[in-house]
C-alpha positions as CSV (number, residue, x, y, z in Angstrom):
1,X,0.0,0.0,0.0
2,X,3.1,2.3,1.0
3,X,4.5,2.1,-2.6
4,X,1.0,2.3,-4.2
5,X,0.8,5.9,-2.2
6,X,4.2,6.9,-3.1
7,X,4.0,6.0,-7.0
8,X,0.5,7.9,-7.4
9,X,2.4,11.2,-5.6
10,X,5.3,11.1,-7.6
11,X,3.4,10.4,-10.9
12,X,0.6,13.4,-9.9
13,X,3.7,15.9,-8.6
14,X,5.8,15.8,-11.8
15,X,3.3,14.8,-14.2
16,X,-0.1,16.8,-13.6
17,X,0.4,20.1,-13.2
18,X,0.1,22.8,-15.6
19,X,1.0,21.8,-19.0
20,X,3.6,19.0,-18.0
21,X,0.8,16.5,-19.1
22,X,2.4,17.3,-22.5
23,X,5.9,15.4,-22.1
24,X,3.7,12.0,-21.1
25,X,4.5,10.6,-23.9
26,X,8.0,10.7,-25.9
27,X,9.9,8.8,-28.5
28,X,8.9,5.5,-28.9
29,X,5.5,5.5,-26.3
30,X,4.1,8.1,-28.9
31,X,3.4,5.0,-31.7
32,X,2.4,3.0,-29.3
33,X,-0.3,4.5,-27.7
34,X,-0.8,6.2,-31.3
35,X,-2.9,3.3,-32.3
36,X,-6.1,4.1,-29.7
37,X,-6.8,7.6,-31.4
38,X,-6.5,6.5,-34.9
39,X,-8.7,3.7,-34.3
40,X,-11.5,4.7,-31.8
41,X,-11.1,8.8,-33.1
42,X,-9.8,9.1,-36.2
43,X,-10.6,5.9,-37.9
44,X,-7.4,6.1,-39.5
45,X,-4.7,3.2,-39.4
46,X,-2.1,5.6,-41.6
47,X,-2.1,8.0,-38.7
48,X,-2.8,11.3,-41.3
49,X,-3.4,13.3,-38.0
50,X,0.4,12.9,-37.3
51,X,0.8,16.2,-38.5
52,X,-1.7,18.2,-36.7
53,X,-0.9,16.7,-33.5
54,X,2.7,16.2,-33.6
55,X,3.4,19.3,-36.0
56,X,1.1,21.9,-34.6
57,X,-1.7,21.3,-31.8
58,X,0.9,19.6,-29.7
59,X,4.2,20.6,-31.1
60,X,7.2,20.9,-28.9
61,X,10.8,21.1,-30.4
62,X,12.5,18.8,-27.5
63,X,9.6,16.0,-27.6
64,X,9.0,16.0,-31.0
65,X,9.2,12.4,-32.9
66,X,7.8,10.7,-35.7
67,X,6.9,7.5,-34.8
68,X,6.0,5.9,-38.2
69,X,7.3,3.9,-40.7
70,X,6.4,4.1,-44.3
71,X,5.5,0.5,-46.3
72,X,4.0,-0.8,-49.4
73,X,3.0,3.3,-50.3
74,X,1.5,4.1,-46.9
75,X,2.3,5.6,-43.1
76,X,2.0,2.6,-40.6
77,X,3.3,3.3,-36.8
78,X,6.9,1.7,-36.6
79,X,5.8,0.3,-33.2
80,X,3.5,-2.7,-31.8
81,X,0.1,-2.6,-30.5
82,X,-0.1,-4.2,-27.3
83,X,1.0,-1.4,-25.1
84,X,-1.9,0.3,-26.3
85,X,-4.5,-2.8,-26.0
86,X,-3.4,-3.0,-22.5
87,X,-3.9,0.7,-22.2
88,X,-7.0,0.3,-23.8
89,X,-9.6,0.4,-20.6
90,X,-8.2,3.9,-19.3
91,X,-8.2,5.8,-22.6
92,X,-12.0,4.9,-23.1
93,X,-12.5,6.2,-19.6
94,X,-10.8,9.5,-20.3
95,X,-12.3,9.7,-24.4
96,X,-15.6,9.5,-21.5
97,X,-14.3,11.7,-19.5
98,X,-13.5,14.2,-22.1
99,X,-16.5,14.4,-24.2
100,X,-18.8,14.9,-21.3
101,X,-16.1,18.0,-19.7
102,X,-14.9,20.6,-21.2
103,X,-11.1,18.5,-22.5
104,X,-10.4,18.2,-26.3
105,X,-11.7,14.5,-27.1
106,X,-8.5,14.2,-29.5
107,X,-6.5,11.7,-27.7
108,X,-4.2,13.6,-26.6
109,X,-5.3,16.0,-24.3
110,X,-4.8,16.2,-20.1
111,X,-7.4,13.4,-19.3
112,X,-5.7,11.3,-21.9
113,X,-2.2,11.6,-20.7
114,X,-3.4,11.3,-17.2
115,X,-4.9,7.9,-18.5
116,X,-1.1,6.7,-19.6
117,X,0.2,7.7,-16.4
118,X,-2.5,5.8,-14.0
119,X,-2.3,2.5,-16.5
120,X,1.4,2.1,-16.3
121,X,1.1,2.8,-12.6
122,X,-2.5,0.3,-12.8
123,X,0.3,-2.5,-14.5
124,X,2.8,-2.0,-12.1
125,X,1.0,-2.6,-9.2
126,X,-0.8,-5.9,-10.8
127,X,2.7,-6.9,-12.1
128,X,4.1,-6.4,-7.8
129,X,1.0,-8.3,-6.7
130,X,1.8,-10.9,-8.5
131,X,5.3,-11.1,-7.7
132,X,3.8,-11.2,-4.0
133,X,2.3,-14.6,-5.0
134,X,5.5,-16.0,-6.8
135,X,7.3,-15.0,-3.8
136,X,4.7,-16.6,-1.5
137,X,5.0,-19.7,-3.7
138,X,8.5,-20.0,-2.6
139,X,7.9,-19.8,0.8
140,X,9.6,-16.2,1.3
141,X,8.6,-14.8,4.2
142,X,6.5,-11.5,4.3
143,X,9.5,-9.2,5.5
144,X,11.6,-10.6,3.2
145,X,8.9,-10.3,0.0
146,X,8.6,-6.4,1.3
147,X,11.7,-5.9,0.6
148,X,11.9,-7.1,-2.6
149,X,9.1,-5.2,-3.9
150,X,10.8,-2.2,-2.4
151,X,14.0,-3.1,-4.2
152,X,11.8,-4.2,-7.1
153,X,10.5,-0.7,-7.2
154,X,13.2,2.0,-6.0
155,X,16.3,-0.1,-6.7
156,X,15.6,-0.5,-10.9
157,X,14.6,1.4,-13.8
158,X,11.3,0.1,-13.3
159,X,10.5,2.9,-11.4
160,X,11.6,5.4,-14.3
161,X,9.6,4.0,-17.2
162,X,6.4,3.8,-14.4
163,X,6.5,7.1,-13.6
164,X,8.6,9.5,-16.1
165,X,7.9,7.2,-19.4
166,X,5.0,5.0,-18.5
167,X,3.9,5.1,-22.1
168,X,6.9,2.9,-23.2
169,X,6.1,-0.7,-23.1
170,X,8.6,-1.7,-19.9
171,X,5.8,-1.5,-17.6
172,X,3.1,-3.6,-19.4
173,X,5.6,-6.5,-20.5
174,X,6.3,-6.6,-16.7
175,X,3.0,-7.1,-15.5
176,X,2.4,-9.8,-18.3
177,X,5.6,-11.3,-17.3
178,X,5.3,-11.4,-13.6
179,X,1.6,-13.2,-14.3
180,X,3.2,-15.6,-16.4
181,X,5.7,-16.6,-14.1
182,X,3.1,-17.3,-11.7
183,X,0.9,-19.1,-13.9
184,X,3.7,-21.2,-15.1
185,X,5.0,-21.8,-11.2
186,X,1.0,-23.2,-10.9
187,X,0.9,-25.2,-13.8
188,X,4.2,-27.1,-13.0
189,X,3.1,-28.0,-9.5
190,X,-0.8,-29.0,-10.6
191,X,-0.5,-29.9,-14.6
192,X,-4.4,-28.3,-14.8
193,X,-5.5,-27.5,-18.2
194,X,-6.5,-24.2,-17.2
195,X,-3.0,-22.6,-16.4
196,X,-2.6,-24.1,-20.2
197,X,-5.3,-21.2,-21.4
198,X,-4.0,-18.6,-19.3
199,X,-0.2,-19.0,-20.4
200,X,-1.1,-18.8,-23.8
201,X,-3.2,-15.8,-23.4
202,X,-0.5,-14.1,-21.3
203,X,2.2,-15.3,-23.8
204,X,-0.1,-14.1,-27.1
205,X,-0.1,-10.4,-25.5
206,X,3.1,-10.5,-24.1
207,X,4.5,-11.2,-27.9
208,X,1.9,-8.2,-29.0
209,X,3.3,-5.8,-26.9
210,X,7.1,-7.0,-27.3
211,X,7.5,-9.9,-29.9
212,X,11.2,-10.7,-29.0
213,X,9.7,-11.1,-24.8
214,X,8.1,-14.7,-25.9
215,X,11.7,-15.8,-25.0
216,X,10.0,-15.8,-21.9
217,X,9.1,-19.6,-22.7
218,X,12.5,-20.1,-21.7
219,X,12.1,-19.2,-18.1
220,X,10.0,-22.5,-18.4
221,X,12.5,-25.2,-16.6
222,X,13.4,-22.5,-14.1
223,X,9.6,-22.1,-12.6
224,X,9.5,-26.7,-13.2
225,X,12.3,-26.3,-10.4
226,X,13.1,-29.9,-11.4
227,X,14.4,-31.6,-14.6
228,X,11.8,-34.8,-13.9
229,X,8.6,-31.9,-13.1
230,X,10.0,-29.8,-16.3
231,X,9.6,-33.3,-18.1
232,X,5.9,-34.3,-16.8
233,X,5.1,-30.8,-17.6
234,X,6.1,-31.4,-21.1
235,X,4.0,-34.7,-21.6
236,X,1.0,-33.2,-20.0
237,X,1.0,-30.4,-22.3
238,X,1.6,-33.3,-25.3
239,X,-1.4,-35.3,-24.1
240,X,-4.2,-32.7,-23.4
241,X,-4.2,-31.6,-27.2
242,X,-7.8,-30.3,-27.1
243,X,-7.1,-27.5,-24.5
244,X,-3.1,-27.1,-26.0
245,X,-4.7,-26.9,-29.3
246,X,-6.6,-23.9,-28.1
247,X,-4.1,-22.6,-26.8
248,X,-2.1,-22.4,-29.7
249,X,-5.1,-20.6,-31.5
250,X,-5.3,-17.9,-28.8
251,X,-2.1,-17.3,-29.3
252,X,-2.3,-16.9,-32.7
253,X,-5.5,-14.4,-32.4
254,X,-3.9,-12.7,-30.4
255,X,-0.5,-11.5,-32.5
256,X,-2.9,-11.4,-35.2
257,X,-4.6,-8.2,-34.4
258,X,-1.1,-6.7,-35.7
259,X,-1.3,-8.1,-38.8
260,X,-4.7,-6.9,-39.4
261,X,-4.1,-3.8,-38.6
262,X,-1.2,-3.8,-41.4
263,X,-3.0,-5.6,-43.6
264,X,-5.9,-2.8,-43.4
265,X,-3.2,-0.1,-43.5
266,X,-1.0,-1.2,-46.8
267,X,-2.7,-4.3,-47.6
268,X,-0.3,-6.8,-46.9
269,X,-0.4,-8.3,-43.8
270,X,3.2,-9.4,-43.1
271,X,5.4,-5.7,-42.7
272,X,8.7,-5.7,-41.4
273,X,8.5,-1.6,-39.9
274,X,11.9,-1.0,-38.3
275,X,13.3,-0.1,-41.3
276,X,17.2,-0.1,-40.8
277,X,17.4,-2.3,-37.6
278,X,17.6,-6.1,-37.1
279,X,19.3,-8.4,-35.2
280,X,22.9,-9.2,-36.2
281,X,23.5,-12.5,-34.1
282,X,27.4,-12.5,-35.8
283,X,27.9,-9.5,-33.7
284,X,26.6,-9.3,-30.0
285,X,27.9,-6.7,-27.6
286,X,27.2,-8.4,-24.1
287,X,30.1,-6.7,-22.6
288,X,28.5,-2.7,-23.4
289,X,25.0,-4.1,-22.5
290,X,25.9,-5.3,-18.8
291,X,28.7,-3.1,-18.0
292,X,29.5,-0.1,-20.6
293,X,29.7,3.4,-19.4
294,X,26.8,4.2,-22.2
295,X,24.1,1.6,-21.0
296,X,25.6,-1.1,-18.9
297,X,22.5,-2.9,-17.2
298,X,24.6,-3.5,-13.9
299,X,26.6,-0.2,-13.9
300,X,23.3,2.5,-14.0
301,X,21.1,-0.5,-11.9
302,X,23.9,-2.5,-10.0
303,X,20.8,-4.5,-8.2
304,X,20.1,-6.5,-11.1
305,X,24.0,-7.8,-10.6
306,X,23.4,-8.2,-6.8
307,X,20.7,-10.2,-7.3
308,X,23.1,-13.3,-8.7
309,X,23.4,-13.7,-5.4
310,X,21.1,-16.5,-5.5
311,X,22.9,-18.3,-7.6
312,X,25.1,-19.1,-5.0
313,X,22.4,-20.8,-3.0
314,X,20.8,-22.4,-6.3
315,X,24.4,-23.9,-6.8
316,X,24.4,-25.8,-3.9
317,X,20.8,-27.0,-3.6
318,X,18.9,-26.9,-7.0
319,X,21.6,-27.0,-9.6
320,X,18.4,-27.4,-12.2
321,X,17.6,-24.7,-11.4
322,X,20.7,-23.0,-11.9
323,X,21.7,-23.7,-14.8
324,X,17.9,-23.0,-16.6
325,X,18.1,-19.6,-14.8
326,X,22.0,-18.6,-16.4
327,X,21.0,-20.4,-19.3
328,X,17.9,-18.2,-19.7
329,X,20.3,-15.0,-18.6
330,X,22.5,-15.3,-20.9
331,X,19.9,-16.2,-24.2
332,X,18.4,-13.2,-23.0
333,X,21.3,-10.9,-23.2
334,X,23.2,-12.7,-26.0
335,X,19.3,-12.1,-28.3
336,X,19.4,-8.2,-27.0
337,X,22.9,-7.2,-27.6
338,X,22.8,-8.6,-31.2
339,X,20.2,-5.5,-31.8
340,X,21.7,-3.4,-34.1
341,X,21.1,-0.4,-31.9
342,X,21.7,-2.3,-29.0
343,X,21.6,0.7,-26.3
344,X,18.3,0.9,-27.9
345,X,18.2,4.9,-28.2
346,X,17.5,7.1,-25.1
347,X,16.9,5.3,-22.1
348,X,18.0,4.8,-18.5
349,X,20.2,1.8,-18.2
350,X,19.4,-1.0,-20.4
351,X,15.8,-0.9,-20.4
352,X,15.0,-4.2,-22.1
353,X,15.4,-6.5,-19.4
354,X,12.8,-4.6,-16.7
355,X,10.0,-6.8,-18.2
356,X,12.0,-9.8,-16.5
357,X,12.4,-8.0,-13.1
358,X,10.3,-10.7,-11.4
359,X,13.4,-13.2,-12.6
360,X,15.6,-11.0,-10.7
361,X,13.9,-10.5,-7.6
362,X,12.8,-14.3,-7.1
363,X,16.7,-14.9,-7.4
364,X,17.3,-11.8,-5.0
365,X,15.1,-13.3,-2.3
366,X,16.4,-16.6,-2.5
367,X,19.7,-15.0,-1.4
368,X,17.6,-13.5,0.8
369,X,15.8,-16.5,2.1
370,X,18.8,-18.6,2.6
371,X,21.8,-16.7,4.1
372,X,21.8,-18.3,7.5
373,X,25.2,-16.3,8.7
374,X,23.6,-12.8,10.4
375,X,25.8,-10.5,9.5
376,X,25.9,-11.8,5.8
377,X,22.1,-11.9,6.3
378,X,22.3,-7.6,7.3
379,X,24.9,-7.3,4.6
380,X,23.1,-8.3,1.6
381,X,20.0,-6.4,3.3
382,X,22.6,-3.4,3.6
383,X,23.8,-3.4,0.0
384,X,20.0,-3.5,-1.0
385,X,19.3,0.0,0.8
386,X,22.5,1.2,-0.8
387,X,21.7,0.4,-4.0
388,X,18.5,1.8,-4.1
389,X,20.0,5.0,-3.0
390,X,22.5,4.6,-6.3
391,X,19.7,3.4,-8.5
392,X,17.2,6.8,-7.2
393,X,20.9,9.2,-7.6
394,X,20.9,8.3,-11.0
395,X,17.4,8.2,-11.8
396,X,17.0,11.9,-10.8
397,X,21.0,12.5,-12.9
398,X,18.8,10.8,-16.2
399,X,15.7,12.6,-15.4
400,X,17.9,16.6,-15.0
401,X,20.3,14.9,-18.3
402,X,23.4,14.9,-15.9
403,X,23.2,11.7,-16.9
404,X,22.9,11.9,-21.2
405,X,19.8,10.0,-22.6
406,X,22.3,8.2,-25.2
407,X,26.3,10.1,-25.0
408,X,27.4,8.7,-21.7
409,X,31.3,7.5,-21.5
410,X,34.1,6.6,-18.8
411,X,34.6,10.6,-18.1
412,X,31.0,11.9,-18.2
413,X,30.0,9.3,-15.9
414,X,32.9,10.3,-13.2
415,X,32.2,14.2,-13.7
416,X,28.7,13.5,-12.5
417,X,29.0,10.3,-10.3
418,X,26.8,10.7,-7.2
419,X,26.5,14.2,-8.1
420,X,22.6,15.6,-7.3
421,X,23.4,19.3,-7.8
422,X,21.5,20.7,-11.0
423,X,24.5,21.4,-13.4
């Protein structure tokens, strides 16, 4: 409840006042969320009111960005729609909200942005109460699973992307995520049909939001715990084919809304819209992504390092597990540093992996859970508070551009370090 209350005054203090609404969305969260007006306002999937709104109702030099790619002769956005089907529920309340006040109903005025800022904080709360449960399903205590969600929260750039860019996908993909660890951790320990239904429906929107984040089927053997309950899982999954079988076809529904939408847009339904960028799997950069000056994951959020703390404990007692989870680690990182842009623009630290925060934290409170030496047990608590400290330093450094959205190197980093003075 304490974080609920703290999230909802931070997001109201920077982001409601005057005309600060305005900066809601930026870069990438514009095509996003760009596909609820053109469908529910101005029935128009080639996003023709681009240039009113970006170019002239709404223009601003520092936040301008056009967010779509052209294909096959016409304007599609260059992003996916599942941030803005999860989004969906609190921009009809504010389109509502805004035809019977006295707001613009254009989808992009203050009720709408407002809308943006209470889903991403709606997500991140689902996406904590569910990594509650997975913790509970553990057997972590409750003081230790408060402290997670606090480190969850404060100590990563999940707080950033709730609160100053909660219209970038980050926030949704972790909610989905943390569900579908917790769905999977139920299915391996009942084999019901039903958890067979729900993955595939989390999985189908998690791919629609994020396609590369169905790698998340590789967290599988980690939530199994064992190689014989992996196994079982497996062959029930084989043998109910009636309810895997619909499975598969939700899944496939699901992802399909994006090709209808292209299909309807340039009449093809298969458009490849980052035009420029791929994968180049010859060429990873795994050292820049976890540790570079520019974007290194464990330099701007060292937590996300601190939490392989638990593989010292999974080492010991449930090598299994172990090796799925740095098998699934380094997939993971080896599949996002082979992006051609693999800082992937202007972000705080290396914001692709915050979807699998709930990976993290489970590992974090095993370390948790299973130091038996006291003072190791108040040290690991002790570097938790101190990194949190370090992670919230360099949030605010990002957020005042001490810290630069994309030209960070070995000396800016040291001019600023630990630095809160406005420069």
């Amino acid at each position: 409840m304490a974080i609920c209350l703290i999230m909802i005054l931070v997001t109201s203090n920077i982001n409601w006042g005057d005309d600060r609404y305005k900066g809601v969305l930026e870069s990438d969260a514009k095509g996003y969320y760009a596909y609820l007006p053109a469908i529910f306002i101005y029935h128009d999937l080639n996003f023709t009111f681009f240039d009113h709104i970006e170019k002239e109702k709404y223009y601003n030099e520092n936040l301008f960005y056009d967010y779509r790619a052209f294909s096959n002769g016409a304007y599609i956005s260059k992003y996916y729609a599942g941030t803005a089907l999860a989004q969906l529920p609190f921009f009809l309340v504010a389109h509502i909200v805004s035809l019977a006040g006295n707001a613009d109903a254009d989808g992009y005025s203050k009720p709408y942005m407002i809308a943006v800022n209470l889903a991403a904080l709606f997500y991140l709360f689902l996406g904590l109460l569910f990594l509650k449960r997975t913790l509970a399903s553990y057997q972590i205590s409750e003081k230790i699973s408060s402290i997670i969600l606090i480190a969850a929260v404060f100590g990563t750039n999940l707080f950033y992307y709730s609160i100053s860019e909660s219209g970038m996908s980050h926030v949704y993909s972790f909610a989905f995520i943390s569900m579908f660890f917790f769905y999977a951790r139920q299915f391996f320990t009942t084999f019901r049909p039903k958890y067979i239904l729900l993955l595939s429906l989390l999985l189908g929107i998690i791919i629609l939001i994020r396609p590369v984040n169905g790698l998340i089927l590789l967290i599988l053997p980690f939530a199994a715990g064992k190689a014989e309950v992996f196994r079982e899982g497996i062959v029930s999954i084989l043998k109910q084919i009636k309810c895997t079988a619909a499975g598969v076809i939700m899944i496939l529904a699901i992802v399909s809304l994006q090709l209808i939408f292209y299909k309807l847009a340039t009449g093809s339904f298969f458009v490849y819209s980052y035009i420029g960028e791929g994968f180049d799997f010859l060429n990873p950069h795994i050292p820049e992504i976890l540790f570079s000056f520019k974007k290194g994951l464990f330099l701007y959020t060292p937590i996300y390092l601190l939490a392989f703390a638990g593989c010292i404990y999974l080492w010991k007692k449930q090598r299994f597990m172990f090796r799925a989870w740095i098998l699934f680690f380094l997939i993971i990182t080896y599949v996002f540093s082979s992006w051609s842009n693999w800082w992937y623009g202007g972000s705080f630290s290396s914001r692709v992996y915050i979807e699998y925060i709930p990976l993290f934290m489970v590992m974090l409170a095993m370390a948790l859970a299973n130091t038996r030496n006291k003072l190791q047990h108040n040290g690991l608590i002790a570097a938790i508070v101190i990194l949190i400290v370090v992670c919230q330093i360099q949030t605010f450094q990002y957020r005042y551009n001490h810290i630069h959205w994309s030209d960070m190197d070995r000396q800016k980093y040291f001019e600023v370090f630990m630095r809160i003075d406005r420069i």
